[in-house]
Structure formats: structure tokens, C-alpha cells
N, CA, C and O atoms as a GROMACS GRO file, in nm:
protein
  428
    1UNK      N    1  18.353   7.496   6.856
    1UNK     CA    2  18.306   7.471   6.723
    1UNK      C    3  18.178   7.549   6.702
    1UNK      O    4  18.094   7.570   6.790
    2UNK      N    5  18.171   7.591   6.573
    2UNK     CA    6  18.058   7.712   6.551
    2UNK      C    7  18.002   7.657   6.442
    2UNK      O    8  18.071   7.612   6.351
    3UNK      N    9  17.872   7.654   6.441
    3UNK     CA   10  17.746   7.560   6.307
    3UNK      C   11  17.672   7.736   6.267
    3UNK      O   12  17.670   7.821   6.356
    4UNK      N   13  17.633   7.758   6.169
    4UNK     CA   14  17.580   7.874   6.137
    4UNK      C   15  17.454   7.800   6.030
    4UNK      O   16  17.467   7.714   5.944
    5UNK      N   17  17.325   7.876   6.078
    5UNK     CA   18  17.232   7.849   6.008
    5UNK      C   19  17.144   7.978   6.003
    5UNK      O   20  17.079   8.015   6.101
    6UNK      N   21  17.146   8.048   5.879
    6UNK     CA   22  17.055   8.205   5.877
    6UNK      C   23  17.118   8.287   5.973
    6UNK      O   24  17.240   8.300   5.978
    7UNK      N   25  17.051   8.335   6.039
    7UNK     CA   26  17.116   8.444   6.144
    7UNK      C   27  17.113   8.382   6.297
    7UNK      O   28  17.126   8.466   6.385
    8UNK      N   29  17.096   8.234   6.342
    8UNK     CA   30  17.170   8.144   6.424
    8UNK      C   31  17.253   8.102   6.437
    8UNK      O   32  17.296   8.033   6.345
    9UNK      N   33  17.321   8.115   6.542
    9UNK     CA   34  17.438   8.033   6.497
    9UNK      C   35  17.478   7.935   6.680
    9UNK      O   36  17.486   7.988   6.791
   10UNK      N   37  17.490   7.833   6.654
   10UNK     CA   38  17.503   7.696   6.704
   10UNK      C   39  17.649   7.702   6.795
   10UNK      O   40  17.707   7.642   6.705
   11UNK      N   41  17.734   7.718   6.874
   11UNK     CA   42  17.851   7.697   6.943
   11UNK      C   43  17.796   7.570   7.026
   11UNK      O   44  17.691   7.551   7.088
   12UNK      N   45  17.932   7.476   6.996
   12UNK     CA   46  17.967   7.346   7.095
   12UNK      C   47  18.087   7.356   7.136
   12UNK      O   48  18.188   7.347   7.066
   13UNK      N   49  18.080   7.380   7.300
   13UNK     CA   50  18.229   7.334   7.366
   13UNK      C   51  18.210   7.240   7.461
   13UNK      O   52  18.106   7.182   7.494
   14UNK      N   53  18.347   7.229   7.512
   14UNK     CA   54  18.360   7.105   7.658
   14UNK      C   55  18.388   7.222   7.737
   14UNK      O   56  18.484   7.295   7.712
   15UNK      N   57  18.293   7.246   7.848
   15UNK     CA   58  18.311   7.309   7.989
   15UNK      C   59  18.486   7.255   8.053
   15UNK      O   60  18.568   7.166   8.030
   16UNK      N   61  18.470   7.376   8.143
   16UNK     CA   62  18.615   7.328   8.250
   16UNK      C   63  18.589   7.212   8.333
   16UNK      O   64  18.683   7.142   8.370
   17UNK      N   65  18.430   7.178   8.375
   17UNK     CA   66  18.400   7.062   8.439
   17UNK      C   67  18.351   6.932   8.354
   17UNK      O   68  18.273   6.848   8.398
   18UNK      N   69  18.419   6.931   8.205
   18UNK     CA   70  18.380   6.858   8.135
   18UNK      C   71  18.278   6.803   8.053
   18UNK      O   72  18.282   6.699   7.987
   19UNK      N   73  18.148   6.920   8.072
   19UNK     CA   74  18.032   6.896   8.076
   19UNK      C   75  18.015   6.916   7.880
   19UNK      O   76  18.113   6.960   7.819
   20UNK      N   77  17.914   6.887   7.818
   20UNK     CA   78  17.878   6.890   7.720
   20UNK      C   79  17.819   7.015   7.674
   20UNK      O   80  17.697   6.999   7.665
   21UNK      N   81  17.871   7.182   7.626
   21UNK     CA   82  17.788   7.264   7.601
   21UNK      C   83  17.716   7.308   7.506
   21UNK      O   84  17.801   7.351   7.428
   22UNK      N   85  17.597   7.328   7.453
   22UNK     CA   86  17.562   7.311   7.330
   22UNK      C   87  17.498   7.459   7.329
   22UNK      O   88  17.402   7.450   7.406
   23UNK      N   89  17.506   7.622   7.268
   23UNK     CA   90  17.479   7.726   7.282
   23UNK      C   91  17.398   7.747   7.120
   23UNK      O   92  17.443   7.708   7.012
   24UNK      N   93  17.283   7.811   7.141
   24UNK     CA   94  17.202   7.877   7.049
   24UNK      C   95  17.194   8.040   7.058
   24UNK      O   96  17.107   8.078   7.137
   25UNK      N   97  17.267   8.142   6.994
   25UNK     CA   98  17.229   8.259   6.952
   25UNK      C   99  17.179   8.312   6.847
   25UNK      O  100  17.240   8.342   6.744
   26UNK      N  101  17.012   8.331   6.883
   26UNK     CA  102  16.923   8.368   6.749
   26UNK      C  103  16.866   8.500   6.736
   26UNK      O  104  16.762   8.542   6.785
   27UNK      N  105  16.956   8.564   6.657
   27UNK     CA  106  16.945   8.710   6.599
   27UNK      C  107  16.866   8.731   6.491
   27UNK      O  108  16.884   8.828   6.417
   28UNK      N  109  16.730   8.600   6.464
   28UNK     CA  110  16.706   8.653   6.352
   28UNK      C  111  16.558   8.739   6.384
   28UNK      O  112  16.513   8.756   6.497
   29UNK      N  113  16.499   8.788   6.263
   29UNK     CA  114  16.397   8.885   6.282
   29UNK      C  115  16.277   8.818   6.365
   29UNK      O  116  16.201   8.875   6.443
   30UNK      N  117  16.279   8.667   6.324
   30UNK     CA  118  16.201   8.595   6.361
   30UNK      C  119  16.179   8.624   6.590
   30UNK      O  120  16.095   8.650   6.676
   31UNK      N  121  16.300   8.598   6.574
   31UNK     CA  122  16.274   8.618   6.728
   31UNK      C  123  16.321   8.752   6.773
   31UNK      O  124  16.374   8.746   6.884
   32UNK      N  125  16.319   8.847   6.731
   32UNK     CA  126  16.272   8.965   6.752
   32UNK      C  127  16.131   8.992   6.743
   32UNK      O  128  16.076   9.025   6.849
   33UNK      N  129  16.068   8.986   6.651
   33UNK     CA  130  15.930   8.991   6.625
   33UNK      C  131  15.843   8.913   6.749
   33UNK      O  132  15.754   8.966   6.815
   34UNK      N  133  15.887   8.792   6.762
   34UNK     CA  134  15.793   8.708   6.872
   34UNK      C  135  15.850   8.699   6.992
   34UNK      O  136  15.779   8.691   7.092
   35UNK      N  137  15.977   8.700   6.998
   35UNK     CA  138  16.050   8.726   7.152
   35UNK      C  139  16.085   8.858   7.178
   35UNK      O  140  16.105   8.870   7.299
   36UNK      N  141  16.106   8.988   7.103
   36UNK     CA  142  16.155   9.099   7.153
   36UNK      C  143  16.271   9.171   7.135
   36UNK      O  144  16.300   9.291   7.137
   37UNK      N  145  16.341   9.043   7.112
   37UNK     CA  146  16.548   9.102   7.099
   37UNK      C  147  16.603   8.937   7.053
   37UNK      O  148  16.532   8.837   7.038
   38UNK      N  149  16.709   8.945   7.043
   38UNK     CA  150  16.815   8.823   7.037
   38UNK      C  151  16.788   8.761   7.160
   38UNK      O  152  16.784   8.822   7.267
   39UNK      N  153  16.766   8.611   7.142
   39UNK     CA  154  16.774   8.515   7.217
   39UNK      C  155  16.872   8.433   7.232
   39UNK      O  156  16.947   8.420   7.136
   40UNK      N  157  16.895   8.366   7.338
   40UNK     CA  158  16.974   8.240   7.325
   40UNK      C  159  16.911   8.102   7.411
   40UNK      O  160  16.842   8.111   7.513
   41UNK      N  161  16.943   8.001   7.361
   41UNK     CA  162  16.915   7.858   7.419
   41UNK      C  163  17.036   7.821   7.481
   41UNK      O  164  17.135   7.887   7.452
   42UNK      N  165  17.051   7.699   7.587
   42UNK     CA  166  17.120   7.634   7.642
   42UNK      C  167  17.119   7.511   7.672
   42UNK      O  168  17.062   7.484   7.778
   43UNK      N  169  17.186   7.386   7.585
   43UNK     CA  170  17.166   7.264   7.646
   43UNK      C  171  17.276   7.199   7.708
   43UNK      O  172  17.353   7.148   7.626
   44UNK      N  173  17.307   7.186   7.824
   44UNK     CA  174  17.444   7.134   7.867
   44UNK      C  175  17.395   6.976   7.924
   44UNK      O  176  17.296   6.954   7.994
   45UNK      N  177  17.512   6.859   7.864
   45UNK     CA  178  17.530   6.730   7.886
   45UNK      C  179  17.611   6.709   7.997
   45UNK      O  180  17.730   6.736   7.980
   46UNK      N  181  17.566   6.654   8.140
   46UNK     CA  182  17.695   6.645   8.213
   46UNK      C  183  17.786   6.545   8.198
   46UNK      O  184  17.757   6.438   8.146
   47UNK      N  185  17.898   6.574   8.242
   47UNK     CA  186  18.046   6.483   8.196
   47UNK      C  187  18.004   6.394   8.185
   47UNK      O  188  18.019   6.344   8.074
   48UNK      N  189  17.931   6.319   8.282
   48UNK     CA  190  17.905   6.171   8.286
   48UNK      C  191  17.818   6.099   8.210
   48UNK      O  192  17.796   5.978   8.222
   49UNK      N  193  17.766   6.178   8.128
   49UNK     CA  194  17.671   6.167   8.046
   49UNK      C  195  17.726   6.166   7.886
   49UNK      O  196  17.662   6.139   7.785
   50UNK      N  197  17.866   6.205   7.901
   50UNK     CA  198  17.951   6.256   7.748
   50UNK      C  199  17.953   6.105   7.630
   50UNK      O  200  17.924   6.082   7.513
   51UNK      N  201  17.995   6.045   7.726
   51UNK     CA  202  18.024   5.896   7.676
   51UNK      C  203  17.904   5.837   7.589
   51UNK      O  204  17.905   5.809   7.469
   52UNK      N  205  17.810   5.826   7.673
   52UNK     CA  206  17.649   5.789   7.569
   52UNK      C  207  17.655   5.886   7.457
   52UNK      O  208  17.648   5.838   7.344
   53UNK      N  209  17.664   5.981   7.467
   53UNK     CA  210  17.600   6.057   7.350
   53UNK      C  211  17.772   6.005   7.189
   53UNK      O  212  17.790   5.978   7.071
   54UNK      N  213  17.839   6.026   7.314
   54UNK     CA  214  17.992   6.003   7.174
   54UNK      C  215  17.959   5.835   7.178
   54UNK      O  216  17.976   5.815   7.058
   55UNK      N  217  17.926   5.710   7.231
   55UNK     CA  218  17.891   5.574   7.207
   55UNK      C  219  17.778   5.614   7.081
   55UNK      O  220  17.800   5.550   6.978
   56UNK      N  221  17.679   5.696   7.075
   56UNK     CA  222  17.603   5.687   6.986
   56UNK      C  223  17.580   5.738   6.851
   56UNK      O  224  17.499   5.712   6.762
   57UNK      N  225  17.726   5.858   6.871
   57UNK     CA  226  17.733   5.902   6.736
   57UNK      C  227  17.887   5.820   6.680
   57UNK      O  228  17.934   5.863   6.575
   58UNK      N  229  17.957   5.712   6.746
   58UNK     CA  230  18.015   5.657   6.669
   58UNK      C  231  17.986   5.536   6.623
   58UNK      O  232  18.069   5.483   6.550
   59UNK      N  233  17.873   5.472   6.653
   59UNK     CA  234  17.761   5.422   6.572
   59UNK      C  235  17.702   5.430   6.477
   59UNK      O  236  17.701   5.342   6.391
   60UNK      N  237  17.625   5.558   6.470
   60UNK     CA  238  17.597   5.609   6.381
   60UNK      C  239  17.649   5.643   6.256
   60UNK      O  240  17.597   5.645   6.144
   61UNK      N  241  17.805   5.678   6.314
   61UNK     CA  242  17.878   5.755   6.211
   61UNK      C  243  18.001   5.584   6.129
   61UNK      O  244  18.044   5.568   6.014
   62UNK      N  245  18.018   5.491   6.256
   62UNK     CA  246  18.048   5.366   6.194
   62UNK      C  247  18.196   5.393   6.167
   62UNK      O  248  18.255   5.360   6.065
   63UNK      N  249  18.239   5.445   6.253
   63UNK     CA  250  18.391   5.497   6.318
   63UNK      C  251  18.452   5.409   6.387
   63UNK      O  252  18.425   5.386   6.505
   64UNK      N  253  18.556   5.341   6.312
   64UNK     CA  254  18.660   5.234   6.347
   64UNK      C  255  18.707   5.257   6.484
   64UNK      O  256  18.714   5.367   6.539
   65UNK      N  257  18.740   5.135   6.538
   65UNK     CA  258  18.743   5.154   6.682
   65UNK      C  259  18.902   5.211   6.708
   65UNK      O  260  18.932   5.231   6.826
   66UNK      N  261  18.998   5.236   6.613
   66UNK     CA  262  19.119   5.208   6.661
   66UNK      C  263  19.136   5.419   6.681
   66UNK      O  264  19.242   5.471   6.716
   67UNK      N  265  19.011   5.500   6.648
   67UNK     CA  266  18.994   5.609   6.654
   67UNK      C  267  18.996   5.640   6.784
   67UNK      O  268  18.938   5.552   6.849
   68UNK      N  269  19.056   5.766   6.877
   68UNK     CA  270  19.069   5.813   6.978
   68UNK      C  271  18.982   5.882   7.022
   68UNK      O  272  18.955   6.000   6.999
   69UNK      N  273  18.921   5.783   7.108
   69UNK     CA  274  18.758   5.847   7.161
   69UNK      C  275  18.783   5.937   7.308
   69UNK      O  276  18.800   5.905   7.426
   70UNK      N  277  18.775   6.096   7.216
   70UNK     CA  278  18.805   6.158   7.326
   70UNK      C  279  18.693   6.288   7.282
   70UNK      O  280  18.607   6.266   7.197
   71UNK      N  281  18.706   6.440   7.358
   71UNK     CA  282  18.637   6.508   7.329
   71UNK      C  283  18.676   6.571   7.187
   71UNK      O  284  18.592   6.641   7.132
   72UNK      N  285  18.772   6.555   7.140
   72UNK     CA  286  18.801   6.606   7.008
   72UNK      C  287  18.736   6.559   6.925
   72UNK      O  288  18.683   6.636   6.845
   73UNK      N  289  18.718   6.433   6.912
   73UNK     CA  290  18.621   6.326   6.798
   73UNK      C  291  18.461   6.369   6.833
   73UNK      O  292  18.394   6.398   6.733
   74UNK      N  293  18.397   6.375   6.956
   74UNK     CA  294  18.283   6.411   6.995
   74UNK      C  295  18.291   6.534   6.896
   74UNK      O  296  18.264   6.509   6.778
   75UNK      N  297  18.326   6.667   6.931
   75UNK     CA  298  18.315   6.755   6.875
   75UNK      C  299  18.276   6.818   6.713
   75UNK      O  300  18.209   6.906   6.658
   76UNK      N  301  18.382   6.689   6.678
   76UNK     CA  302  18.403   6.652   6.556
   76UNK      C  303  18.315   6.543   6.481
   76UNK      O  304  18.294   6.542   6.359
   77UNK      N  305  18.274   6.463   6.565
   77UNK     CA  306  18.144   6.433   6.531
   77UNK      C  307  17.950   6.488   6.535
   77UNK      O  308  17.844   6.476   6.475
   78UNK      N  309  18.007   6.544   6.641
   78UNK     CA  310  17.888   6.664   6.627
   78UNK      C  311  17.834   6.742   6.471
   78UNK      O  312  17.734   6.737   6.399
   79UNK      N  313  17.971   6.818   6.473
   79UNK     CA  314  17.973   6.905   6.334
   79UNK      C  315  17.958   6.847   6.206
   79UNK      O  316  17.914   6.890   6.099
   80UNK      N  317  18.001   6.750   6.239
   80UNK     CA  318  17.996   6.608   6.128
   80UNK      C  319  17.791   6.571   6.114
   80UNK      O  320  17.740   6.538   6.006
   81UNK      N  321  17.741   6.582   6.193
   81UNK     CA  322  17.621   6.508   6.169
   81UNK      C  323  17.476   6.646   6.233
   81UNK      O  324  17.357   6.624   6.210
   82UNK      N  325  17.515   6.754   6.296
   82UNK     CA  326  17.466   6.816   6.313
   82UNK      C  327  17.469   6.951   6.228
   82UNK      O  328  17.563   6.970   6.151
   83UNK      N  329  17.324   7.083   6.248
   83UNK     CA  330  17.409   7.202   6.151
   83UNK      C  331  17.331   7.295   6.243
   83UNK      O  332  17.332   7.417   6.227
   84UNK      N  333  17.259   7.230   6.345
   84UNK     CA  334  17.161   7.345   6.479
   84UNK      C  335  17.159   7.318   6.557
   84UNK      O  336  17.158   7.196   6.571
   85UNK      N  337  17.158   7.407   6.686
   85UNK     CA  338  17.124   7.362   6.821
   85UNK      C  339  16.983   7.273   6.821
   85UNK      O  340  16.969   7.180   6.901
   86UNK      N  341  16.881   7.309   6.724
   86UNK     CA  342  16.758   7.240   6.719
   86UNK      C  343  16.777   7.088   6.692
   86UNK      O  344  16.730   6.999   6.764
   87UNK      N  345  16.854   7.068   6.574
   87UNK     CA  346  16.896   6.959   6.552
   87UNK      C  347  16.970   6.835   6.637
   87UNK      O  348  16.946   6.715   6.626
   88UNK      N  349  17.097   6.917   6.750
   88UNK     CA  350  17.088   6.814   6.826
   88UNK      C  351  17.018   6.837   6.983
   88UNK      O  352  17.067   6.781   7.081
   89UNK      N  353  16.909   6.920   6.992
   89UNK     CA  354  16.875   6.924   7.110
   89UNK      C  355  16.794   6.800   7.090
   89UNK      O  356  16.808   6.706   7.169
   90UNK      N  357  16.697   6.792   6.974
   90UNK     CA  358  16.609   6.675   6.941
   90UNK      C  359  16.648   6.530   6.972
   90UNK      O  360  16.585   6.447   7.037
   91UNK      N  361  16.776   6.517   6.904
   91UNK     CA  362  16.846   6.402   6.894
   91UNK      C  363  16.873   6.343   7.031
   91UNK      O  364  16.860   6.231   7.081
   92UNK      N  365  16.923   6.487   7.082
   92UNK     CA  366  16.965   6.398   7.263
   92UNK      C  367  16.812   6.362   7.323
   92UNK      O  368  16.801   6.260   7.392
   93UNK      N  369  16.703   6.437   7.299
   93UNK     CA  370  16.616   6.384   7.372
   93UNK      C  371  16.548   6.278   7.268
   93UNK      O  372  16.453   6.224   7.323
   94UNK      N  373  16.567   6.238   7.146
   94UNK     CA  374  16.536   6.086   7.090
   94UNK      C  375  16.636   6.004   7.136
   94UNK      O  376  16.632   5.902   7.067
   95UNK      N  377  16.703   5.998   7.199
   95UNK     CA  378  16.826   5.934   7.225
   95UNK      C  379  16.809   5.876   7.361
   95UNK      O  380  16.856   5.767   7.395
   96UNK      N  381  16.725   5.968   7.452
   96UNK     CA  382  16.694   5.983   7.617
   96UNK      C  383  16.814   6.033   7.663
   96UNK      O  384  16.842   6.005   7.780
   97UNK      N  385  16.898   6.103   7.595
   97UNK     CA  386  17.006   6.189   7.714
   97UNK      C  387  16.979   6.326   7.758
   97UNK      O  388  16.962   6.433   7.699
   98UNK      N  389  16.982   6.278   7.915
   98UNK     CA  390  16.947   6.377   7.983
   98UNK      C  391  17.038   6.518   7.966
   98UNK      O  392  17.156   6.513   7.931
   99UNK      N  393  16.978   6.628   7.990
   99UNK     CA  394  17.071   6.772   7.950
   99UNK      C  395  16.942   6.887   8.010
   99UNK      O  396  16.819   6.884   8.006
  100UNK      N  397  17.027   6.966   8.055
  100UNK     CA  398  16.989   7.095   8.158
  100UNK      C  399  16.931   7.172   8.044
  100UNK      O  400  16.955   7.092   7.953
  101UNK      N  401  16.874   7.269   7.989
  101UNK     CA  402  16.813   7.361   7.935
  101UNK      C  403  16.796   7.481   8.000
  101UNK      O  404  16.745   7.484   8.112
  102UNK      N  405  16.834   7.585   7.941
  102UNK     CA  406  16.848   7.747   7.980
  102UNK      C  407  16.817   7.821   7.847
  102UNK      O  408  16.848   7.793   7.732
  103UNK      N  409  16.740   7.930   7.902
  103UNK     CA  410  16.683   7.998   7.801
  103UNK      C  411  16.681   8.128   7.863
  103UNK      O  412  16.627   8.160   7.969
  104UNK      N  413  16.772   8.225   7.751
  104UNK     CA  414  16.759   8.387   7.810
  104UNK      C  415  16.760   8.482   7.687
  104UNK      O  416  16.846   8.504   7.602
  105UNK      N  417  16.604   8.543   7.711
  105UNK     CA  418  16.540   8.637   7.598
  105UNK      C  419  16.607   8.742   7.591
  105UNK      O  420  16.581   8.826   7.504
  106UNK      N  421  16.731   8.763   7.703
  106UNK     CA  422  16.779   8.922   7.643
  106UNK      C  423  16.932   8.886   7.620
  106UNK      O  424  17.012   8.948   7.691
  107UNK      N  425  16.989   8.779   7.515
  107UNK     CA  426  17.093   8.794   7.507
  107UNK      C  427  17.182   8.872   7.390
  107UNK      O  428  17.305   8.878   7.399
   0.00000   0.00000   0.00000
């Protein structure tokens, strides 16, 4: 799933090990000017960790239980309530879910 904001743009997938991937590629002038080139961010949720974050956005979102809580609905709830990597990097850490962070200035 792909979120586009200006010349960012946001990709969320499920890893082969199930993990939560949340990708930032920012082409805009902005981080050329102060970083050099296109950047990218990285926040990955591990598997075991998937469940809290989808328990809290079907809360939020107030999603009948008889809905199939799987990674498709996560996904789909993501896009549903998010529109940046900024947006839910914040959230997971107001939330306290833990997630790895990677950052590479020459992507």
C-alpha cells in the first residue's frame, strides 16, 4: 500500500517474516537542500508486535468484531487513518509500540 504526500511517498507492507514495514521515500527539495539527495526512513513492527498496533486501530476505528482480523484489515486500516510515514511513526511511539528505525541518506 502506497500513501503519497508532496514528493513523499509512504509504502506499507507485511515482510516474509511477518514483520510490520512502514517505508519513507523523500524526494523533495527539502531534503536535498538539508540532507544532500533523496532520503529514506524505516520503521519495521515485529510480527509479534502486529496484533497491538491492529488491537488499537480497531478501536479506534470501532470495527465490528465479526471483521477478519488479519493483515489485510491492518493494512487497510492503516491507509484508512494514516497519509505519512511521519504520521504513523508518531502514533506507534504514542501508543509505546516498539519498532526498529533505519535511516539511509543516499536512497
Amino acid at each position: 500500500m502506497k500513501l503519497r504526500m508532496g514528493k513523499t511517498t509512504t509504502t506499507v507492507t507485511i515482510a516474509a517474516d511477518g514483520a510490520l514495514v512502514i517505508e519513507c521515500f523523500d524526494f523533495s527539495d527539502e531534503a536535498h537542500d538539508h540532507l544532500g539527495s533523496d532520503v529514506a526512513f524505516t520503521a519495521t513492527v515485529a510480527a509479534e508486535d502486529k496484533a497491538k498496533v491492529l488491537a488499537l486501530l480497531l478501536a479506534e476505528a470501532q470495527v465490528p468484531p465479526e471483521e477478519p482480523h488479519d493483515d489485510a484489515l491492518l493494512l487497510q486500516l492503516i491507509e484508512r487513518r494514516f497519509q505519512s510515514y511521519y504520521q504513523i511513526k508518531g502514533w506507534l511511539e504514542d501508543h509505546g509500540v516498539a519498532c526498529k528505525t533505519e535511516f539511509d541518506p543516499w536512497a
